[in-house]
N, C-alpha and C positions, 0 to 999 in steps of 0.2 A: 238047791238054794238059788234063789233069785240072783242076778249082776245087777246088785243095785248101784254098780259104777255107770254101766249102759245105762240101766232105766232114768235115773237123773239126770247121765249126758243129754238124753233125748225130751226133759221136762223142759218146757218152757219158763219156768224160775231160776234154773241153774245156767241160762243159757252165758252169763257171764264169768261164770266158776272156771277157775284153772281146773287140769287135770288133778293135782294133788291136793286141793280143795274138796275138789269131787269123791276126791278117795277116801278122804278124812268124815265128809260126810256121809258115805255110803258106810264107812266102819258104824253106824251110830245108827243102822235102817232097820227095820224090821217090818213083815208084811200081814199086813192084818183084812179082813172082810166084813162086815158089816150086812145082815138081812135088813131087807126094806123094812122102815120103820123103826130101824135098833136108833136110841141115840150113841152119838159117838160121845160128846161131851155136854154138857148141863150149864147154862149160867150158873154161875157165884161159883164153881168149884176150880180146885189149883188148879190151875192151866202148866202141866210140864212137858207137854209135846207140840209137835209140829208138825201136820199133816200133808203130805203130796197125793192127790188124789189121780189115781190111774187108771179106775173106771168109777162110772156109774154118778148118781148126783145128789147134792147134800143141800138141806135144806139149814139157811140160819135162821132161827128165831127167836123169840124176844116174848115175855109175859108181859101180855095186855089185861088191864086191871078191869077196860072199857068193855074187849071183849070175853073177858074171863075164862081165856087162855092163851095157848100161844101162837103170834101171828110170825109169818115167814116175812123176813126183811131182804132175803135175797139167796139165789139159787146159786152153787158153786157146784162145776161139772170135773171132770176130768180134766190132765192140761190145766187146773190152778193147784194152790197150796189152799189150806186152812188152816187161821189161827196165828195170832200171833202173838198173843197175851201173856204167851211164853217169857217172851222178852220184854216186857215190862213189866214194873212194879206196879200192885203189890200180887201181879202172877195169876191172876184169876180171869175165868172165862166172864166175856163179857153176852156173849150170846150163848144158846145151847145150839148145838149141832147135829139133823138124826137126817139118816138117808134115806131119799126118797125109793130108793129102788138097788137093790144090790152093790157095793160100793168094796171098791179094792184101794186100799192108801198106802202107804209107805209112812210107818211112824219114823221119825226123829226123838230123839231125847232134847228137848229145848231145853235142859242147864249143862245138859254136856256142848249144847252150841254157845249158850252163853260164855262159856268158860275159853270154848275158841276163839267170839269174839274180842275176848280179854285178852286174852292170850298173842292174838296175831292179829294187830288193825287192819291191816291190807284184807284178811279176811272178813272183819267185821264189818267196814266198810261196805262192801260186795253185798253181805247178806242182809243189811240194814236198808243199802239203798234199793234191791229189790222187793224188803216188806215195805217200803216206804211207798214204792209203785204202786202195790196192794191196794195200801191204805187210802191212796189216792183216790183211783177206781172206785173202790165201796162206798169212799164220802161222797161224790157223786152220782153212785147209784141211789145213796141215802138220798141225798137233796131232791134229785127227781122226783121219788116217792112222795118226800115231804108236798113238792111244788102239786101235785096229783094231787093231795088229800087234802089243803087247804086251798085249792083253785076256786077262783070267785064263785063258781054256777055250784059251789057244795062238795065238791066233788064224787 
């Protein structure tokens, strides 16, 4: 069985996690693999976990009506999380998720964090303002994208 105590010490999402933080969250891990191509999760469906990816790379994407299917909004590697939809209402993926190529994660149960959240602020604190980091990052990898595809010359 994995030390999903170690492998989280050494993620760079946890890197502000107390040790018994980190324990609490490794109790709640489980290791899953993904073949290139699998999706891992689907827009519009309940979003109840919370992904650490430890190898390989995922691709997020989004249904285009324009180009009638799905186009990739942005690549997440190893060394990130995915997903956070967990933690908001009303719980549902807002992108689908499928791996470009071999993918090892570490699932969470995101209402058993929520619950921790509730349960001990000091800890919800921690894990809120690290998805908040997240968020930050993507809305400006969004924005780029955006400024790219409406650039005066057409893009």
């Amino acid at each position: 069985m994995p030390d999903y105590d170690q492998i989280l010490a050494a993620h760079p999402f946890f890197k502000e996690f107390q040790p018994d933080y980190l324990h609490q969250v490794a109790c709640l891990a489980t290791q899953v693999d993904y073949d290139r191509n699998r999706y891992i999760f689907h827009e519009g469906e309940s979003a109840e976990q919370f992904y650490v990816i430890t190898k390989g790379k995922v691709a997020l994407e989004t249904f285009s009506v324009e180009k009638k299917g799905s186009i990739s909004i942005e690549t997440i590697e190893a060394g990130e999380v995915l997903g956070w939809s967990w933690l908001f209402a009303p719980y549902r993926w807002h992108f689908s998720a499928r791996a470009l190529e071999k993918v090892q994660v570490i699932v969470l149960d995101g209402v058993s964090l929520r619950y921790m959240c509730e349960a001990d602020p000091a800890f919800g604190y921690i894990l809120v303002k690290q998805v908040a980091h997240i968020m930050m990052r993507r809305l400006q990898t969004t924005r780029l994208q955006l400024l790219d595809v409406y650039r005066p010359d057409g893009g």
